[in-house]
C-alpha positions in Angstrom: 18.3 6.9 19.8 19.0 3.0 21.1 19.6 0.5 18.4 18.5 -2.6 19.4 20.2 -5.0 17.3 19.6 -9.1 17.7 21.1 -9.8 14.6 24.2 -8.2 13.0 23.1 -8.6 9.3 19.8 -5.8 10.1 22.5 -3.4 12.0 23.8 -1.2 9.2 19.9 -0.7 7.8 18.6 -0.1 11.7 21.9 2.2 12.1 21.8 4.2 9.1 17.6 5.3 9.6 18.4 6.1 13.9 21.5 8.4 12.7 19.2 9.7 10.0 16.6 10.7 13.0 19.5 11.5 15.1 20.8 14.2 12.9 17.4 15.4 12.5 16.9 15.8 16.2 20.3 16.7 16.7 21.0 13.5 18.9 22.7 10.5 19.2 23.0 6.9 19.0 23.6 3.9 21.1 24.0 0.4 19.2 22.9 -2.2 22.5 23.2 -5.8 21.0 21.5 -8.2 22.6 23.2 -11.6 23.7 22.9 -14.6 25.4 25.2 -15.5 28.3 26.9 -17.8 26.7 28.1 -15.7 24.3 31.5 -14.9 24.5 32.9 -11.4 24.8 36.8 -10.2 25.8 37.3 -9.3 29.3 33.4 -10.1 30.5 32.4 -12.7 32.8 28.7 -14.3 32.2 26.0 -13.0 33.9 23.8 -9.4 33.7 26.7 -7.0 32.4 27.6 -4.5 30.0 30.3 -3.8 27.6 30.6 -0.6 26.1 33.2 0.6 23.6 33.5 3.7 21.7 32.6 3.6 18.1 33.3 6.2 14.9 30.8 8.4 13.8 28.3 6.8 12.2 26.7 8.3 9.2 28.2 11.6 11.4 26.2 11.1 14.4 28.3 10.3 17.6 27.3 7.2 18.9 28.4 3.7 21.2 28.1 0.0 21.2 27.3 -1.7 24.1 26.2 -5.4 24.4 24.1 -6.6 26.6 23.9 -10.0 28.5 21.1 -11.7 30.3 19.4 -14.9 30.7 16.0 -12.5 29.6 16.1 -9.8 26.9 13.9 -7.9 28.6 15.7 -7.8 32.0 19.2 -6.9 30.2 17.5 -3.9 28.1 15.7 -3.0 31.4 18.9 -3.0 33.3 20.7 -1.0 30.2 18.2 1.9 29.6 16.8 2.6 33.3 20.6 4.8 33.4 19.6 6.3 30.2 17.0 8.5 29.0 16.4 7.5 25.0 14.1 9.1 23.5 13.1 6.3 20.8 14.0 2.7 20.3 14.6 1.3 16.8 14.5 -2.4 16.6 14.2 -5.1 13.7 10.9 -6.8 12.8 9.4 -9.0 14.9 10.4 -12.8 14.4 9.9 -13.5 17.8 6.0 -13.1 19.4 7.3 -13.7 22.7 10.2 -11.1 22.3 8.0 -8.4 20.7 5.4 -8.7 23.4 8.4 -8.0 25.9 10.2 -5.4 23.8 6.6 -3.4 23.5 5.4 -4.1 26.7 8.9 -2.4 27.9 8.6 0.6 26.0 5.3 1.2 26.6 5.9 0.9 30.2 8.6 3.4 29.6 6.5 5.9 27.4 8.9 5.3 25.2 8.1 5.1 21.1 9.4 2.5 18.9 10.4 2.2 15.3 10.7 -1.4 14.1 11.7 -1.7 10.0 11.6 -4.8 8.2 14.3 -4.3 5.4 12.9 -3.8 1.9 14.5 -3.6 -1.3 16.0 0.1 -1.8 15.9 2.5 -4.8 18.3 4.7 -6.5 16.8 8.3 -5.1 15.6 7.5 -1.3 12.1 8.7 -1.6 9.7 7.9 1.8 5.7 7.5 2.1 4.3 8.2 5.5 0.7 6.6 5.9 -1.8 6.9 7.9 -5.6 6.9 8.9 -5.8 9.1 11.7 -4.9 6.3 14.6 -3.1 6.6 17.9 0.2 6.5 16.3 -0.9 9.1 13.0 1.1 12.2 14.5 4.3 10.1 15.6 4.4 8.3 12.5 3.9 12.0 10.5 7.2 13.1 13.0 9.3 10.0 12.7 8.7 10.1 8.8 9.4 14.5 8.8 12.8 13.2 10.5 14.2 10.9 8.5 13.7 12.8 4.9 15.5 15.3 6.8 18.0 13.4 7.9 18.3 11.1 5.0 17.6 14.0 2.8 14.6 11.8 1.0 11.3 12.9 -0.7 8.7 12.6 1.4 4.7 12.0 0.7 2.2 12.2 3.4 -1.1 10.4 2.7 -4.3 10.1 4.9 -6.7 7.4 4.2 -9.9 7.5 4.3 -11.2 3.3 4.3 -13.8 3.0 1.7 -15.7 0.9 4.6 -15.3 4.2 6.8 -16.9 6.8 3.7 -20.2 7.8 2.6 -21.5 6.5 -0.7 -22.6 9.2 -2.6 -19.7 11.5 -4.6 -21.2 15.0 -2.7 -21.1 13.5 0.7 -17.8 11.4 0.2 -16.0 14.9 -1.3 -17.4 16.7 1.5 -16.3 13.9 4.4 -12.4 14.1 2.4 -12.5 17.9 2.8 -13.7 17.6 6.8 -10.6 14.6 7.3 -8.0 17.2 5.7 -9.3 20.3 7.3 -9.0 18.5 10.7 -5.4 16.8 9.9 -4.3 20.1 9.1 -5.6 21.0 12.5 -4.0 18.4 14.2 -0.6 19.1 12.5 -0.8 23.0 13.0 -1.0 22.1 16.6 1.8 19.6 16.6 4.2 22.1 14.7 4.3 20.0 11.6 1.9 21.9 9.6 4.9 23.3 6.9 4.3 19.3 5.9 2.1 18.4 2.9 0.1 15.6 2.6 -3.1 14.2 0.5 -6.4 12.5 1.4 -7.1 9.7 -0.6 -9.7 6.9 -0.5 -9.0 2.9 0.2 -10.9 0.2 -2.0 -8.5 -2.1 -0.1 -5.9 -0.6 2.7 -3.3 -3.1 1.8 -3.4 -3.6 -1.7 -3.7 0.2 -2.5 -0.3 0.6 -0.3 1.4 -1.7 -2.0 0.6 -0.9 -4.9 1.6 2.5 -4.1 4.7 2.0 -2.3 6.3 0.2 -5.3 7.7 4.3 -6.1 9.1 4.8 -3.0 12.1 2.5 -0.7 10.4 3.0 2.3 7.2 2.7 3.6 5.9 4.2 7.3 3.0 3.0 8.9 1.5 2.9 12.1 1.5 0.4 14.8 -2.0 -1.8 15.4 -4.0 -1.4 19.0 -2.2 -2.0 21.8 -4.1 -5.6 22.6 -3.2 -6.8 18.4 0.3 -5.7 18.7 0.7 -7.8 22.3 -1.7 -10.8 21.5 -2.7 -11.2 17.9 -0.7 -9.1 15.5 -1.6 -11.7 12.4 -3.7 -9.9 10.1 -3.4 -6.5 10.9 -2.6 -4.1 8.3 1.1 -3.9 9.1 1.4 -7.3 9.5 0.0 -7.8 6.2 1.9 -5.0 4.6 5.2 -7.0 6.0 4.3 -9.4 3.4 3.2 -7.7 0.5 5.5 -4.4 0.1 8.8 -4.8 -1.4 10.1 -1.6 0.0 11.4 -1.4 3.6 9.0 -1.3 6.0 8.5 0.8 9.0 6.5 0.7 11.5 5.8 2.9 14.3 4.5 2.2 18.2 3.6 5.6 19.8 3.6 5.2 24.1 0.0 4.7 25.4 -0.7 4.8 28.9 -2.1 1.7 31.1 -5.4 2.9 31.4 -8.1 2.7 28.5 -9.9 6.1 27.5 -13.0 6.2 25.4 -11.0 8.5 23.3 -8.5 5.2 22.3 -11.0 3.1 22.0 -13.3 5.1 19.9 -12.3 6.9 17.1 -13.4 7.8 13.2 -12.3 4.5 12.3 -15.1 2.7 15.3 -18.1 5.0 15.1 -21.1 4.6 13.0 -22.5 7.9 12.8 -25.4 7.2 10.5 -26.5 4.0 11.6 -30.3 3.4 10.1 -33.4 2.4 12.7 -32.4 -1.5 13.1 -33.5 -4.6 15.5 -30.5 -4.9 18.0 -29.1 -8.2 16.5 -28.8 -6.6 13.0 -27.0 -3.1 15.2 -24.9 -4.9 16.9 -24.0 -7.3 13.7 -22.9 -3.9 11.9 -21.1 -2.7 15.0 -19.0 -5.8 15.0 -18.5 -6.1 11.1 -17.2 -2.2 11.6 -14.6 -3.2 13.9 -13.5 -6.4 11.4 -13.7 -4.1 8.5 -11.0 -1.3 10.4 -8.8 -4.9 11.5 -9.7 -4.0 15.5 -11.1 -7.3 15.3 -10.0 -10.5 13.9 -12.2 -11.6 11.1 -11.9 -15.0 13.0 -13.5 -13.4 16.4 -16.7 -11.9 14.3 -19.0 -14.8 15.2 -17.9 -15.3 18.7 -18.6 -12.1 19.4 -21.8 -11.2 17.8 -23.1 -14.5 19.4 -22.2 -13.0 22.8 -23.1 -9.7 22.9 -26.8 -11.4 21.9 -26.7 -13.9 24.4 -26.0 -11.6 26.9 -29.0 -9.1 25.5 -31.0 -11.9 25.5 -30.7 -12.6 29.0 -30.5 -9.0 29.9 -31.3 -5.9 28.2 -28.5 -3.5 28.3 -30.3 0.4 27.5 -30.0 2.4 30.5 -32.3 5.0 29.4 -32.1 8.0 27.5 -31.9 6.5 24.5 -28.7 4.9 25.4 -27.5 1.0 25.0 -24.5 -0.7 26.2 -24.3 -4.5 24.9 -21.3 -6.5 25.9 -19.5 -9.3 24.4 -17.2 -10.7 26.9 -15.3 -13.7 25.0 -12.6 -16.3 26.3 -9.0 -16.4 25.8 -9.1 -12.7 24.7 -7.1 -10.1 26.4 -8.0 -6.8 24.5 -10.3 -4.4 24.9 -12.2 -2.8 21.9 -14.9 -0.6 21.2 -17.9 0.7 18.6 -20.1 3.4 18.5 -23.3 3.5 16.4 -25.2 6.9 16.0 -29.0 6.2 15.1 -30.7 9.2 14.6 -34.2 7.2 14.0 -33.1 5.0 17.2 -32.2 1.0 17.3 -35.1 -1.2 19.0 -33.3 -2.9 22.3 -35.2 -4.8 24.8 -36.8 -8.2 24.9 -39.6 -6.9 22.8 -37.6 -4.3 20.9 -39.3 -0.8 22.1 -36.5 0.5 23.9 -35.2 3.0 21.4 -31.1 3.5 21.2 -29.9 6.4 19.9 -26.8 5.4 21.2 -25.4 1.9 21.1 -21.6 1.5 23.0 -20.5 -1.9 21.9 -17.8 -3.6 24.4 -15.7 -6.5 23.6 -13.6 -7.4 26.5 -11.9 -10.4 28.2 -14.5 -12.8 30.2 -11.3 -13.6 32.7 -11.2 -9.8 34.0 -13.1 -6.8 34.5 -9.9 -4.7 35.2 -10.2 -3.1 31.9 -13.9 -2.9 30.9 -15.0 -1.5 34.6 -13.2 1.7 34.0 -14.5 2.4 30.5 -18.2 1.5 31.7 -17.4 4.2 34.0 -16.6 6.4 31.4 -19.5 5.9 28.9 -21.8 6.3 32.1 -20.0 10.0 32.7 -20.0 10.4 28.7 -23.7 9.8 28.5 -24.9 11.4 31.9 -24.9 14.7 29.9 -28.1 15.6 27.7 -25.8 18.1 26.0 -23.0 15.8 25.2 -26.0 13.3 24.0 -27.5 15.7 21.8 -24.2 16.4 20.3 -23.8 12.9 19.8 -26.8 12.3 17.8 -26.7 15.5 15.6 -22.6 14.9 15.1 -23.5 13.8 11.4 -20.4 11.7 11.0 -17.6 9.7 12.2 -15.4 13.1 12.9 -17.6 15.3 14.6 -18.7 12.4 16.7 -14.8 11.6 17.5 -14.6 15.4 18.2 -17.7 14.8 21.2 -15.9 12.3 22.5 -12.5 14.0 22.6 -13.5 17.3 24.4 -15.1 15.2 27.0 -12.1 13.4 27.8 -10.0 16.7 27.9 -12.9 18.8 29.7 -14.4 16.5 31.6 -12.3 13.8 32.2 -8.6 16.1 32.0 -6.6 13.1 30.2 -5.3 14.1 26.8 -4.1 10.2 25.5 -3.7 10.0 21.4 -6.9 8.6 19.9 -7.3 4.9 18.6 -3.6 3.5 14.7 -5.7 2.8 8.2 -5.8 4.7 -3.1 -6.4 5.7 -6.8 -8.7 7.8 -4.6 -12.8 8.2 -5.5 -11.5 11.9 -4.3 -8.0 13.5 -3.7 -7.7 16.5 -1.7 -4.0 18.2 -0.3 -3.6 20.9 2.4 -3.7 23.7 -0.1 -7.3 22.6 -0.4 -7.3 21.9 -4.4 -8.7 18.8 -5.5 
C-alpha cells in the first residue's frame, strides 16, 4: 500500500486504514510524503530525490517512509512508484483540483486504485458502511470495505441502492425490480469471491440525504468514485462530493482503474437506461434522456439546458435514426471534456425525423466534447456494432428494465467486442431485501 501523505496532520488516520488493508491482504506499507524542493531534509540536496528510512511497525504491518522531492507532484510520485509495484494508493481528500486531476490521472494510467478519506468524527465501536449503486467502482468499493473490517476488526454493512428516480412506481413492480438488483449483486459477488458478504437493497428518496442520515451509526462511510470525466473536470456536485459535506463520519472514497478507451458497457449502465420509455415526440425523448443523466449526477444539473438545446439543434438540422428503429442524437457542447451516455427503450417507438414518422425503438443519446471526436468516434462505432444485430435489438426492446437491458449490453462487449471493463460508479427503503432473500 503507498500512503501519500501532503500533510502530516491526515498521516496517522491515512496510516492506520492502509495497515488495516495491509494486514487484510497480508501486505505492506510505504508512507511517500510529498515535498517541495525547498524543503529541507538532512543529507539531501534539492532536486528529484528520495529519502527513505526505516520505520517501526505500524499498527503491525512492516512499512517505510520515503519523501519525495520535485518541482511537480506528479513527476516525483511517477519517479517513486515506476520501481515499485503498489497495489493501491491511499491519499487524503482532495483540496487541490489541479493535484487531484494529476494524482487520478496517474493512477489511472497505472491501473492502479485509489482510496482517498476525508477524516470524520470517529465512534467508540469502529463500525463501517460500504455503499453503493452498482457503478464502475461497486465491486472495489465492496473489497476495499471487506478489507478493512477485517483488518480494523469493524462491523461492516453493505447496502445497494436502488435511486428512487432509477425504480418503478408501483409496490409489485418496485419489489420485484429490488429482488432482480439483489439476485444479480449476489451474482456479481459470487463471481468476485465476496459472496460470504451480506448486504441489503434499499430504496433512495434522496441519495445524499438518506446516507447521511444513515451513516450518523457508523465512523466511516465508503463510497464510490464519480465517472472518470466528473472526477478529472467537474467533481462539484457529485454524490461524493456532496457527501464530503454533509456526513460527519470519515469519508472514503474509492477510484477503481478504468482503461483509456470508452466501452458502451461504462457508459451505459442501470443507472443511464430508460427501459420503459413511453411513445414520445423526440424533443420530449431526448428531454427525459438528459433529465435521467442529471437525476443519476452523470450530468451537471447546470449542463441540462445546454445540452437538450443541442442535441435538438442538431436533430433539427439532421435527423439522426439510421433505421431499424434505431436513433442516435448528439449533443456535442463547448468547454466539456467528458463523454456520457443514455439509453431509452420504447417499446411503442419515439417519433424522430423532421415530421416525426421515423419510429425509435432505440434512442442512444451522446453528450461529448465539440473540440474532439477522439472519444465519441469509437463509441459511435460501437453502438453501430451493438445495433447491427436484429437479435441483440430484439433483446433490447423486450429487456423490460434497466438490468436486463444492462445485461444486453454487457454480453455484447464480452462476446462481441472481447473487452471485459467494469460498468459505469448511487434509504428507509419503500422495500428492503438482503442476500438470504427475506424481505
Amino acid at each position: 500500500m503507498l500512503v501519500l501523505v501532503s500533510n502530516p496532520e491526515t498521516e496517522p488516520l491515512l496510516m492506520q486504514y492502509a495497515s488495516a488493508l495491509a494486514r487484510a491482504r497480508q501486505g505492506e506499507v510505504t508512507a511517500l510524503h510529498l515535498t517541495s524542493p525547498q524543503a529541507h531534509l538532512p543529507g539531501q540536496a534539492i532536486g528529484s530525490e528520495f529519502w527513505k528510512a526505516p520505520v517501526p511497525m505500524t499498527h503491525g504491518v512492516p512499512g517505510r517512509s520515503c519523501c519525495a522531492l520535485s518541482h511537480s507532484t506528479s513527476d516525483g510520485v511517477r519517479a517513486f512508484t515506476r520501481n515499485w509495484p503498489y497495489a493501491l494508493w491511499v491519499m487524503g481528500w482532495f483540496d487541490n483540483d489541479d493535484k487531484r486531476r494529476e494524482m487520478t490521472e496517474m493512477a489511472q494510467r497505472m491501473d492502479v486504485p485509489i482510496l482517498v478519506v476525508r477524516k470524520g468524527s470517529a465512534k467508540p465501536k469502529p463500525r463501517i458502511l460500504v455503499a453503493t449503486a452498482g457503478g464502475i467502482h461497486a465491486l472495489e468499493t465492496i473489497k476495499i470495505g471487506a478489507d478493512l473490517s477485517i483488518g480494523l476488526g469493524a462491523e461492516i454493512d453493505i447496502l445497494r441502492i436502488v435511486p428512487r428516480h432509477m425504480a418503478p412506481a408501483s409496490t409489485e413492480q418496485l419489489n420485484a425490480h429490488c429482488r432482480e438488483v439483489a439476485e444479480t449483486m449476489k451474482l456479481e459477488l459470487r463471481l468476485a469471491g465476496m459472496d460470504h458478504l451480506c448486504f441489503r437493497v434499499c430504496v433512495g428518496e434522496n441519495v445524499v440525504a438518506d446516507l447521511a442520515s444513515q451513516s450518523k451509526r457508523y465512523d466511516t462511510l465508503i463510497v464510490g468514485g464519480p465517472s472518470e470525466w466528473r472526477l478529472g473536470e467537474d467533481i462539484a456536485g457529485s454524490i461524493p462530493d456532496e457527501l464530503a459535506r454533509a456526513v460527519s463520519c470519515t469519508l472514503m472514497m474509492v477510484i477503481a482503474p478504468q482503461h483509456r478507451e470508452l466501452t458502451l458497457r461504462r457508459l451505459l449502465w442501470a443507472g443511464t437506461i430508460c427501459a420503459d420509455m413511453p411513445r414520445l415526440p423526440y424533443g420530449e425523448a431526448i428531454t427525459a434522456l438528459v433529465d435521467r443523466l442529471v437525476a443519476g449526477k452523470q450530468l451537471p444539473g447546470q449542463l441540462r439546458d445546454r445540452a437538450i438545446e443541442a442535441a435538438l439543434n442538431r436533430e433539427q438540422i439532421e435527423p439522426t435514426t439510421v433505421g431499424c428503429g434505431v436513433a442516435i442524437p448528439h449533443a456535442a457542447l463547448g468547454n466539456f471534456t467528458g463523454t456520457v451516455a443514455a439509453l431509452g427503450i420504447s417499446p411503442d417507438g419515439a417519433g424522430f425525423g423532421k415530421e416525426g414518422d421515423d419510429i425509435a425503438h432505440l434512442v442512444f443519446l451522446l453528450i461529448t466534447s465539440a473540440d474532439t471526436y477522439d472519444t465519441y468516434l469509437p463509441v459511435l462505432s460501437q453502438v453501430a456494432h451493438l445495433v447491427l444485430s436484429e437479435k441483440r435489438r430484439a433483446e433490447l426492446i423486450s429487456a423490460g428494465t434497466a438490468l436486463r437491458a444492462a445485461a444486453v449490453i454487457q454480453k455484447f462487449q464480452e462476446d462481441v467486442v472481447s473487452l471485459s471493463e467494469p460498468a459505469e460508479d448511487p434509504l428507509e427503503s419503500a422495500g428492503t431485501l438482503s442476500n438470504n432473500g427475506k424481505e
